[in-house]
C-alpha positions in Angstrom: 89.9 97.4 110.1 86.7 99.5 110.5 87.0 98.9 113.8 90.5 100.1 114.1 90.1 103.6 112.2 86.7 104.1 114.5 88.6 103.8 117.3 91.4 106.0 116.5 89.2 108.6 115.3 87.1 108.5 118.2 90.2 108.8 120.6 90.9 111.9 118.7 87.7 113.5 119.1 87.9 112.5 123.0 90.9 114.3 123.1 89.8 117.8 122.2 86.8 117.1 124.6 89.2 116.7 127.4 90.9 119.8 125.9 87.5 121.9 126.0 87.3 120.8 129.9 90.8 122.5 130.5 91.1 126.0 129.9 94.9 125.9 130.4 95.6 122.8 128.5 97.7 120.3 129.4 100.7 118.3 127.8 100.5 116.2 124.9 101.6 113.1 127.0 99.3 113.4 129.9 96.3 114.4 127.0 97.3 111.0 125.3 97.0 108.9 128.4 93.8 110.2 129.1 92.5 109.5 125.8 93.9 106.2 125.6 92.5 105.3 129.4 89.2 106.1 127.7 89.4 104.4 124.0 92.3 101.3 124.7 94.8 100.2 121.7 93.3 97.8 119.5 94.1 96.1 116.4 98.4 96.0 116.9 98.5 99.6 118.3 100.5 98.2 121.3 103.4 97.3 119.5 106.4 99.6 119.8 108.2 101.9 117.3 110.8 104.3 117.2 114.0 104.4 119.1 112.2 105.6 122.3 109.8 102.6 122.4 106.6 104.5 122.0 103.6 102.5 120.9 102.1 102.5 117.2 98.8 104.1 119.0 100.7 106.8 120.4 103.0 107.6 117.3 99.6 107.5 115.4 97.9 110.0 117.5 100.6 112.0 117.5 100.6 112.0 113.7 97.0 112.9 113.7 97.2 115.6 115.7 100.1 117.2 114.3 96.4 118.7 111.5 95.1 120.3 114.8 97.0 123.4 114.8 96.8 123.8 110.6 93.0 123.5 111.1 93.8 126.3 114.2 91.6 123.7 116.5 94.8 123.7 119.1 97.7 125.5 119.9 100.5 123.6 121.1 103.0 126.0 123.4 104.3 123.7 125.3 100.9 123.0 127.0 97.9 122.0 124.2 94.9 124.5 124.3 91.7 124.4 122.7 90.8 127.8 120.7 87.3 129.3 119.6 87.9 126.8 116.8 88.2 123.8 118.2 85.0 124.2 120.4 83.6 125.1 117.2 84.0 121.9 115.6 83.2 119.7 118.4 79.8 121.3 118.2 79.8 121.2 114.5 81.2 117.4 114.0 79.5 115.1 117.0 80.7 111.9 114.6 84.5 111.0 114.6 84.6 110.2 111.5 83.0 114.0 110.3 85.1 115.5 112.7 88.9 113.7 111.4 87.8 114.5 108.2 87.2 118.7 109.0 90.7 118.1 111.0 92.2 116.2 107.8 90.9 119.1 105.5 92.3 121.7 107.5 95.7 120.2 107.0 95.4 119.4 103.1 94.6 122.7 102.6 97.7 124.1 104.8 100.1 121.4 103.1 98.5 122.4 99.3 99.7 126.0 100.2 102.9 125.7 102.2 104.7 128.4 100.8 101.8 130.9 100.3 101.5 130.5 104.2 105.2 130.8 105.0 105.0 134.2 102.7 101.8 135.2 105.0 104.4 134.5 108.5 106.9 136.9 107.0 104.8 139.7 106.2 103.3 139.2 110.2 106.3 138.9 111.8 107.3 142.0 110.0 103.9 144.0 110.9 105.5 146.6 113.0 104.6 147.1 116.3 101.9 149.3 116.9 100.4 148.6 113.7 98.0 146.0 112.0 96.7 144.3 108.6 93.3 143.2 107.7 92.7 139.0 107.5 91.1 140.0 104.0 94.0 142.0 102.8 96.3 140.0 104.1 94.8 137.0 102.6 94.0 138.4 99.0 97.8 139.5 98.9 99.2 135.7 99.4 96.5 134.1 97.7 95.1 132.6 100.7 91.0 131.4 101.8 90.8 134.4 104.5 88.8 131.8 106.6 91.8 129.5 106.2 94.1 132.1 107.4 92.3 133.2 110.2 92.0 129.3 111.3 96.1 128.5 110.8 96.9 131.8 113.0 95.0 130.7 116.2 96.5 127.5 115.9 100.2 128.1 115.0 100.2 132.0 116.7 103.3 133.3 114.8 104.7 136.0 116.0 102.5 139.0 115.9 99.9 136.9 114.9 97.4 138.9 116.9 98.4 141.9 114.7 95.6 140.5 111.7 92.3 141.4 112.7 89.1 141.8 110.6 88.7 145.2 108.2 86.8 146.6 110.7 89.5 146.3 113.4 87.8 144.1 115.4 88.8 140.4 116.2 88.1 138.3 113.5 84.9 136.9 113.6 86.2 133.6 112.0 88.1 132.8 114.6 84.7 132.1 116.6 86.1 133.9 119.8 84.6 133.7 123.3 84.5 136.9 125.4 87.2 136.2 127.2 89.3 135.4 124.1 88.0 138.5 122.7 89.3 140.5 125.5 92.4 138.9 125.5 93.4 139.6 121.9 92.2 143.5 122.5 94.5 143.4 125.4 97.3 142.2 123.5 96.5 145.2 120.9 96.2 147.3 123.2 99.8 146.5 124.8 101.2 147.0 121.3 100.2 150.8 121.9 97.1 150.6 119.6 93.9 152.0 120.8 90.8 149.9 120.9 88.6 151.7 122.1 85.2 150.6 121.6 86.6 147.3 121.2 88.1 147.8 117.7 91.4 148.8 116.6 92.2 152.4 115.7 92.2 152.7 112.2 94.9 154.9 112.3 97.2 152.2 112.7 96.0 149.6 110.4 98.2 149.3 107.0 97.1 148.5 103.3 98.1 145.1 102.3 99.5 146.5 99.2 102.0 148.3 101.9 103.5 145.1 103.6 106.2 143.5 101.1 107.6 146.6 101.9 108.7 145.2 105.9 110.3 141.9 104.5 113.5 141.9 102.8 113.2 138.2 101.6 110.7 135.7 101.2 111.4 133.0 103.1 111.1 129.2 101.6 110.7 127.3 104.8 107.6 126.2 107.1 106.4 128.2 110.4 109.4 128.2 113.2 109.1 124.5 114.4 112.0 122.9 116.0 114.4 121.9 113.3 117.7 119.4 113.0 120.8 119.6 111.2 123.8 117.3 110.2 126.7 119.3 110.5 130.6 117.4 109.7 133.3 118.3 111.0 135.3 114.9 111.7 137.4 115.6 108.9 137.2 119.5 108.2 140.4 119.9 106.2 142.0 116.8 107.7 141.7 117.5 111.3 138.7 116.0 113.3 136.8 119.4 114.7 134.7 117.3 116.6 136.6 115.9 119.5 139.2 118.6 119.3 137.2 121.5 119.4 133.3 121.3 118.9 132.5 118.8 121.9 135.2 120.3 124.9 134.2 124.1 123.8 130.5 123.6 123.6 130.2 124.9 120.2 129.9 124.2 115.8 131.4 125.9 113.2 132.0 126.1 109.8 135.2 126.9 107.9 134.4 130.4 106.2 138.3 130.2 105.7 137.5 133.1 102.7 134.0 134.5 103.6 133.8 137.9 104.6 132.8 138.7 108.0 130.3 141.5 107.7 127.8 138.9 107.1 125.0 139.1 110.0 123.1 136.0 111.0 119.8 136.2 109.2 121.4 136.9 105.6 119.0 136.6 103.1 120.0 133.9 100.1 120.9 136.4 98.1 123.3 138.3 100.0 125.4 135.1 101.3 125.2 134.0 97.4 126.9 137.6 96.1 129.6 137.1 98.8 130.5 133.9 97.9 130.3 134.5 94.3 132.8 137.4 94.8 134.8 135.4 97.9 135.1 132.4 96.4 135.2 133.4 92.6 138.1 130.4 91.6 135.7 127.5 93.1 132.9 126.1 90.2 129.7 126.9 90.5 128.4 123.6 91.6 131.1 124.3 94.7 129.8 127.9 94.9 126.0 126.5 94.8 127.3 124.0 97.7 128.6 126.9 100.0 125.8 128.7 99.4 123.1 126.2 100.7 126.0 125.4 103.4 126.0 129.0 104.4 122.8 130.3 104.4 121.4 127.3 106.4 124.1 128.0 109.3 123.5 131.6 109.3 120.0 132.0 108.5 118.2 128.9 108.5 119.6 127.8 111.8 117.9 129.0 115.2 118.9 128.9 119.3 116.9 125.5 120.2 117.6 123.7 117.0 118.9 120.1 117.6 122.4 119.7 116.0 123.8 116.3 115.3 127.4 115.3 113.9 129.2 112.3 114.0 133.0 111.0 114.0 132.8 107.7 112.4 129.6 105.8 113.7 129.5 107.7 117.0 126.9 110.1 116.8 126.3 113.2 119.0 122.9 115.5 119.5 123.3 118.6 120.9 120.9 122.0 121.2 121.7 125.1 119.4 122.2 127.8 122.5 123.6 131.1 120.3 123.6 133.6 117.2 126.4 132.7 114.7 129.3 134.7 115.2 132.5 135.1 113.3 135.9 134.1 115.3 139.7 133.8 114.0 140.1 130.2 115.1 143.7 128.1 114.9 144.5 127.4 111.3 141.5 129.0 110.0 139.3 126.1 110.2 136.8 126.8 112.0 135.5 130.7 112.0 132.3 130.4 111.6 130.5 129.4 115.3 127.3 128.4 116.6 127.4 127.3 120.5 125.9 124.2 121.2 125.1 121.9 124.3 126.1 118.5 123.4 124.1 116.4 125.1 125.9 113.1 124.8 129.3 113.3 124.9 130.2 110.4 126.9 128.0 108.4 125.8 127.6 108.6 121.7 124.7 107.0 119.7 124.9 105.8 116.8 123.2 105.5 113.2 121.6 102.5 114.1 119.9 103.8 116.6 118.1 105.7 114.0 115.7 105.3 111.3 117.2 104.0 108.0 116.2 107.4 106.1 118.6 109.4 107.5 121.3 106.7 106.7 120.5 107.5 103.3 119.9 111.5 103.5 123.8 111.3 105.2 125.5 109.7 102.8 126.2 112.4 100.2 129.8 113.4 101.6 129.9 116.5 99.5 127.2 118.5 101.7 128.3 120.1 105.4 125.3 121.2 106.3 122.2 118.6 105.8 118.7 119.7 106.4 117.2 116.8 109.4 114.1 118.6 110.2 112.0 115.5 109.5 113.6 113.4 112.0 113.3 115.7 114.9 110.9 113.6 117.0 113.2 110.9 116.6 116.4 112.3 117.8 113.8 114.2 120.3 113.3 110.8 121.8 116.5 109.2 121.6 117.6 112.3 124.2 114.9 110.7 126.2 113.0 114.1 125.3 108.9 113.7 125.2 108.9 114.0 120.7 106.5 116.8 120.3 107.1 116.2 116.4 106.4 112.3 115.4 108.5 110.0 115.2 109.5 108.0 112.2 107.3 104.8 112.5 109.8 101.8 112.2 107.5 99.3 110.1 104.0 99.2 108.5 101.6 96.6 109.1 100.1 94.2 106.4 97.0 92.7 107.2 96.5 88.8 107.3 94.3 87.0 104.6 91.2 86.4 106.3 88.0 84.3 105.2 86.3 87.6 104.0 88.9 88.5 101.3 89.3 84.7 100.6 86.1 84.0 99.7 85.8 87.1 97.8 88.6 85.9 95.7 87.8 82.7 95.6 90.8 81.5 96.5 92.1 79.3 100.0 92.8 81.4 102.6 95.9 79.6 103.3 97.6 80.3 99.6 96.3 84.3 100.0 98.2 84.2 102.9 101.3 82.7 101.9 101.3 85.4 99.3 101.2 88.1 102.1 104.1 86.5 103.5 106.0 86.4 100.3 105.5 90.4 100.3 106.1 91.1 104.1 109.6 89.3 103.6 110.0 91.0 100.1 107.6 93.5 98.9 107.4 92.5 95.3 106.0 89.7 93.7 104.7 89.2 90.3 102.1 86.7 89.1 102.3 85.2 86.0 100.3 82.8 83.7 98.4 82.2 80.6 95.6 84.9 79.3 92.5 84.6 81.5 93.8 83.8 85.1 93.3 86.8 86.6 96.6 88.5 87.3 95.2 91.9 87.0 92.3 91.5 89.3 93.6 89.4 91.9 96.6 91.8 92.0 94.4 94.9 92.0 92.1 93.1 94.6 94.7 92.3 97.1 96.3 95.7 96.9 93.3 96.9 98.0 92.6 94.8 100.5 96.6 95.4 102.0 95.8 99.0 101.6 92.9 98.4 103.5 90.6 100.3 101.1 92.6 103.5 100.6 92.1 104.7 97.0 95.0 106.9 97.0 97.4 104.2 98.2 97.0 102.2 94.6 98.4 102.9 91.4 98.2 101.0 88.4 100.2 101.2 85.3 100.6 99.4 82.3 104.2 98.8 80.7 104.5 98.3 76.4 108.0 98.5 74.7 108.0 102.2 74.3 107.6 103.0 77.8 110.3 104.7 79.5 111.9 105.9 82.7 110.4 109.3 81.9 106.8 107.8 81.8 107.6 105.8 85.0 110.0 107.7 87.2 110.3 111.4 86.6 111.0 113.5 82.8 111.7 116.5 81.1 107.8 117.4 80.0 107.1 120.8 77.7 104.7 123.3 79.2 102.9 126.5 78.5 104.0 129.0 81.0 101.6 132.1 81.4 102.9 134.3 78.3 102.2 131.2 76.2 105.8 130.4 75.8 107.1 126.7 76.3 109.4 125.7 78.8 110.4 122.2 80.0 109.2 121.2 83.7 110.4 117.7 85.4 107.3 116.1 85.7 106.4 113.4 88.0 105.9 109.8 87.0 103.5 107.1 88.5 106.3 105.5 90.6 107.9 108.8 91.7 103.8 110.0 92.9 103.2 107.4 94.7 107.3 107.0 96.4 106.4 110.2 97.6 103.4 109.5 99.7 104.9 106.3 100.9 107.8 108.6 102.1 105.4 110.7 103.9 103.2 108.0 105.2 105.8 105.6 106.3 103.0 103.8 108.2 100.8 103.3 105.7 101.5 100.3 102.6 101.3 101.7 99.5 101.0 99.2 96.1 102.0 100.1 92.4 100.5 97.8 90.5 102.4 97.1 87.3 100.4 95.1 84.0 102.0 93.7 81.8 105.8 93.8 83.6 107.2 92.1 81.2 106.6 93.9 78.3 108.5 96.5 79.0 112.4 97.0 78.7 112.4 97.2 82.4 116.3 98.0 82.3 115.7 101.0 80.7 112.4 102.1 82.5 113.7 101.8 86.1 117.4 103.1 85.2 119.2 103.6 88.5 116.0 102.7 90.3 116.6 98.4 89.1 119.7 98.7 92.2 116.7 99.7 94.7 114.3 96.5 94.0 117.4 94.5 95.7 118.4 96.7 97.9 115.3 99.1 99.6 117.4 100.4 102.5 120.1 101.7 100.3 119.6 105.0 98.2 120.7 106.4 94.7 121.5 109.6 92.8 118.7 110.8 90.8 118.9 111.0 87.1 117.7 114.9 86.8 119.1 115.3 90.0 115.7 116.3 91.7 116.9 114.7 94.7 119.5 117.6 95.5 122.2 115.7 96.2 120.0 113.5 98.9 119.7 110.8 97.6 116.7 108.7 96.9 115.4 105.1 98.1 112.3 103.1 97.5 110.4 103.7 100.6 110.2 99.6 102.4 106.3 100.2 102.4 106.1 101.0 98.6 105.1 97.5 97.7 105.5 96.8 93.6 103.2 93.9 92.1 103.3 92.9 89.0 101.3 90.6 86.0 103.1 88.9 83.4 101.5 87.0 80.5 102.8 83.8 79.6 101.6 83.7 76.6 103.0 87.0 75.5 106.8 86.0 76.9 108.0 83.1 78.7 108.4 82.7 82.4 111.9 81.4 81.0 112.8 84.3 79.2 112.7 86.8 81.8 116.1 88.5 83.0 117.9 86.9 85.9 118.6 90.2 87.8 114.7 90.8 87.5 114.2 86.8 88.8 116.0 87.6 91.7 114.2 91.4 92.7 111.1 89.4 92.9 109.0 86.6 94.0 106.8 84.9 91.0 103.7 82.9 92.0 102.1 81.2 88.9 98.3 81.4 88.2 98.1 78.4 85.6 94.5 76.7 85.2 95.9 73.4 85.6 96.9 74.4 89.3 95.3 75.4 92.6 93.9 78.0 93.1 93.0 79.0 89.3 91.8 75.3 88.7 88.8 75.6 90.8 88.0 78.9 89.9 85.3 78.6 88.1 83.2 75.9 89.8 83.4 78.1 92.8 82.3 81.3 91.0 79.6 79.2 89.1 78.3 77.8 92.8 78.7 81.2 94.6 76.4 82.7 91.6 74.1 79.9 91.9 74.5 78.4 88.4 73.7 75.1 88.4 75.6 73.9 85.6 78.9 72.1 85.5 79.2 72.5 81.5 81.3 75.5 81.5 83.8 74.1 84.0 83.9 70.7 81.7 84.4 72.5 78.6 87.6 74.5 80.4 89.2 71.7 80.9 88.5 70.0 78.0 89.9 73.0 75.6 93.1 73.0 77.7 93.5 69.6 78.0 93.8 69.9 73.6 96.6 73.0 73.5 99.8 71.6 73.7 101.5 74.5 74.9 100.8 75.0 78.6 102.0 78.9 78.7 99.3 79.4 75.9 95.7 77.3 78.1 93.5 78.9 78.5 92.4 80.8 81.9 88.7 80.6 83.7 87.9 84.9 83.7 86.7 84.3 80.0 83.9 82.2 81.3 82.9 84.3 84.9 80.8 86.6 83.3 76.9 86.6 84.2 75.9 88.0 81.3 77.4 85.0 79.1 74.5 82.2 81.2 70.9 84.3 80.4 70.5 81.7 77.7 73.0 78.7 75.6 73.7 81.3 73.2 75.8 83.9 75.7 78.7 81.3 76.2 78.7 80.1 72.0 78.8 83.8 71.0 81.9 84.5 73.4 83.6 81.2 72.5 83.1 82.6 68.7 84.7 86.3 69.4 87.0 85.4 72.1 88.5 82.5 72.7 88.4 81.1 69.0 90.7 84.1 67.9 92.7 83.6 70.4 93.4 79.9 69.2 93.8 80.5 65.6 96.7 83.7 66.5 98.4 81.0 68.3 98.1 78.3 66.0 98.7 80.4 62.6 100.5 78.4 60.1 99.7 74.7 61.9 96.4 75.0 61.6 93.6 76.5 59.3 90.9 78.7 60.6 88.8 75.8 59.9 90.7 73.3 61.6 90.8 75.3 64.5 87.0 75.2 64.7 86.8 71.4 64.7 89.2 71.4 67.2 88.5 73.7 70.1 84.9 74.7 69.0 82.0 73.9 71.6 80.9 71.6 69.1 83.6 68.9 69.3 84.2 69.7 73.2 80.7 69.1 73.8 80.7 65.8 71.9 83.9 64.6 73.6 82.5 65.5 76.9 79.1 63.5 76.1 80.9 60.7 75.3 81.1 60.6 71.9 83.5 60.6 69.4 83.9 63.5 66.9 86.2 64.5 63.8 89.5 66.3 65.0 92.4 67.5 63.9 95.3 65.4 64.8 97.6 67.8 66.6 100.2 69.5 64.6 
């Protein structure tokens, strides 16, 4: 696996080498075949995903590089360019591995701050022109690393972006400028009508950062001005199907706005559309009012010329390119006065939903919303137009690894059984061992979620269920807080399961493993609530409790993988609801069986302890219990510390597995009797051969 994330890494460093030996860039295609020719797809990076047919290499890199412009190492414009930047870190991080994480940092720190740097792209876009801001005032007034700031402009160049310049008026110094970029940003100043003389801007022109809210009437909540997609219906807009009678032959897409008033310019801020519909639509609720609003102010604000629109009539589906400004019309039967033009792209030949990734299946199916938010899927419905994605696409599986002799032997287990296990997940990803105390649930479950994780940290989670643990604990609840004038408000507050849905959402190429102890223990219909109907059905989605899924809908993400312990000894296999029998798989660990039988002569010969006691006396004790959910398991007896001397293993058989014994046999036998019946004493007679005073089983 080392291997595989060397190469990958290394491809990307190539890349911005090539980059470095282009001064006008080239396209993100031709930069990937070059990079590619160079470092070849290894490891499964061949195999093809998406709608287009792309290859998991190629979908990868594109993921990869989408940090690039964040860190403000590239600009993409059609044509990729290296900036001052980028140069900069190839000179600063010679290793690929140094030089994705720099790349990866860049993007955390743009994805922790989203909003603070969608605030900092309204307040440039609104310098005006002929004037500019300081990176430092600019920066302290959003909150923003002015470094940061400086780094995200040169790679996603907003407009006016060249407007932010350092206190002294010069070009920022952070954004590690060669002459010629220099003079190229002064020139740009300078055709602004701004003076730079001696190679500064005139202060003259520059404004306060306290002075900037000022230009912006609202602060937007969305990202910089990427291409965006949006659902819009219209096959059954008051009964009448829009689409084939007007929105396909006409070249255009509309909402009703059968009561909305039509001084309403495109670009509305929230606000404004939310005060007319209030007053407009004053007899609808106010969950309908909330509804028209989102509906509204997507279409006329949200909503730019060279957005992909999609709709569909039935399962035909249609993609088409936003071309115009919204615009108000009196349309036949007042169905349709609100208009965007479009140019469908498919009209004779419709797709449909299967040709797309499951997700937006499930973001569709609320049929209360008119407008729904695609952005996410762009490079997929990019490349089902047969356009090259320049947003990536939605993988359409994630890899497990096979078992292999490494991770067998580190587990002590046949590769063969580790990797009918895998299996068992790949065809269903959630299994649940089970056995008596001692097996080795936990760390055989936390050991292979590693090793399918293939050592990421973050893509584990482990959590622990007992009877008062709830859906709130698990999934997402009502928490109190202390705001900043000490007074206490409620805040939904993320659970384990919600967390880690969350990056498996956004890494649908990666596996990701909740690991749940004790599963059983819990009342499981009550922690997972509406979440139980996802175990059986993953590709399906449901309505959120608190309703933080907006109306969406949510689904377990297919490479969220759940694995669960369950303790025989605490409840039997028996027991266990039938709906949860049939959401997942159940191996047994049971130290009569393979693997767990040999466990401990193989740990005691890979230690190097000659001494086949231990492994006698196991068998021995279990061979006495009666009840097989209640024998005893080998991870009592694999610890080093217990074989310094004789006395190690007695004084663990004396705190551990003796109480152990006499909880399960309380009331048929004594504390005494116990003793002379599992205690090393008579086991060790019994196994030499001899015979020795025991209890006769109760």
């Amino acid at each position: 696996m080392s291997d595989f994330r060397s190469v990958q890494r290394s491809r990307l460093r190539y890349a911005l080498e090539i980059l470095a030996e282009v001064p006008g860039g080239m396209r993100g295609r031709e930069l990937w075949s070059k990079a590619v020719e160079r470092f070849p797809l290894v490891g499964g990076e061949d195999r093809q995903e998406g709608a287009g047919g792309i290859s998991r290499g190629q979908n990868d890199f594109n993921w990869q590089t989408v940090a690039f412009p964040k860190a403000g190492w590239v600009v993409k414009a059609g044509e990729w360019t290296i900036t001052g930047l980028g140069r900069r870190a190839l000179e600063l991080y010679s290793d690929p591995d140094q030089f994705y994480t720099a790349s990866a940092q860049g993007y955390a720190y743009w994805n922790d701050h989203k909003d603070r740097f969608a605030r900092a792209q309204a307040l440039i876009e609104a310098i005006p022109e002929g004037d500019w801001v300081a990176a430092e005032d600019l920066a302290e007034l959003v909150g923003l690393d002015p470094d940061r700031l400086v780094a995200w402009l040169q790679g996603v160049r907003p407009q006016g972006w060249h407007r932010v310049v350092d206190s002294d008026g010069g070009p920022p110094l952070a954004a590690s400028l060669s002459e010629d970029e220099r003079a190229s940003w002064l020139a740009l100043l300078s055709s602004d009508g701004i003076n730079t003389v001696h190679g500064r801007a005139d202060h003259n022109n520059r404004i306060p950062g306290a002075d900037l809210p000022q230009f912006v009437s609202e602060q937007p909540g969305g990202d910089e001005p990427l291409r965006q997609a949006w659902l819009i219906r219209g096959s059954s807009v008051q009964g009448v199907n829009l689409v084939r009678k007007l929105w396909l032959p006409q070249g255009v897409c509309s909402l009703p706005a059968t009561r909305l008033r039509r001084d309403l310019p495109g670009g509305s801020s929230r606000e404004s559309i939310k005060a007319a519909i209030d007053d407009d639509y004053a007899s609808a609720s106010s969950n309908e009012r909330a509804r028209l609003v989102a509906a509204y102010h997507a279409f006329l604000s949200r909503m730019r010329a060279g957005d992909l629109v999609v709709t569909n009539d039935g399962n035909d589906l249609f993609i088409g390119t936003v071309t115009g400004t919204p615009g108000f019309v009196t349309s036949a039967e007042r169905r349709a006065n609100l208009q965007r033009t479009v140019s469908w792209r498919n009209t004779d030949q419709p797709h449909v939903f299967d040709d797309l990734p499951i997700e937006i299946y499930n973001r569709v199916s609320n049929p209360d919303d008119e407008v729904i938010d695609l952005s996410e899927f762009v490079g997929d419905l990019e490349q089902l137009l047969g356009e090259e994605p320049e947003q990536p696409v939605t993988p359409s599986s994630f890899e497990l690894p096979d078992a292999d002799d490494e991770i067998a032997d580190k587990l002590l287990v046949d590769r063969q059984w580790l990797q009918e296990i895998i299996e068992l997940i790949r065809d269903r990803p959630q299994l649940i061992f089970y056995g008596p105390p001692g097996t080795g649930k936990t760390y055989l479950a936390l050991e292979l979620a590693g090793y399918l994780t293939r050592g990421n940290p973050e893509s584990v989670q482990l959590v622990q269920f007992h009877p008062s643990y709830s859906y709130e604990d698990f999934f997402e609840g009502y928490r109190p807080r202390t705001n900043d004038s000490d007074q206490v408000n409620f805040e939904l507050v993320r659970g384990p399961l919600r967390r880690l849905a969350d990056a498996a959402q956004a890494r649908p190429d990666r596996p990701y493993v909740l690991v749940i102890d004790e599963i059983n223990r819990g009342f499981l219909a009550k922690i997972f609530g509406e979440l139980y109907f996802l175990l059986e059905y993953r590709k399906r989605s449901v309505n959120l409790l608190y309703g933080s899924d907006k109306g969406n809908g949510f689904s377990l993400p297919p490479n969220l993988i759940i694995v669960g312990t369950m303790n025989t000894a605490d409840r039997t296999i028996a027991l266990v609801d039938v709906a949860m029998r049939r959401r997942f798989w159940f191996t047994e660990l049971h130290p009569d069986e393979a693997p767990t039988r040999d466990l401990l002569s193989r740990w005691l010969k890979k230690n190097s302890i000659e001494d086949a006691e231990p492994a006698q006396l196991l068998a021995e004790l279990n061979s006495r219990i009666e009840d097989r959910d209640f024998r005893i398991g080998p991870s009592y007896l694999m610890r080093e510390s217990l074989y310094g001397d004789r006395l190690g293993l007695d004084a663990m058989w004396r705190a551990q597995i003796l109480p152990l014994l006499e909880e399960h046999y309380y009331g048929s036998l004594t504390r005494d009797e116990v003793a002379r019946k599992f205690g090393l004493t008579a086991l060790r007679r019994r196994i030499a051969g001899e015979s020795s005073a025991e209890v006769p089983p109760a």
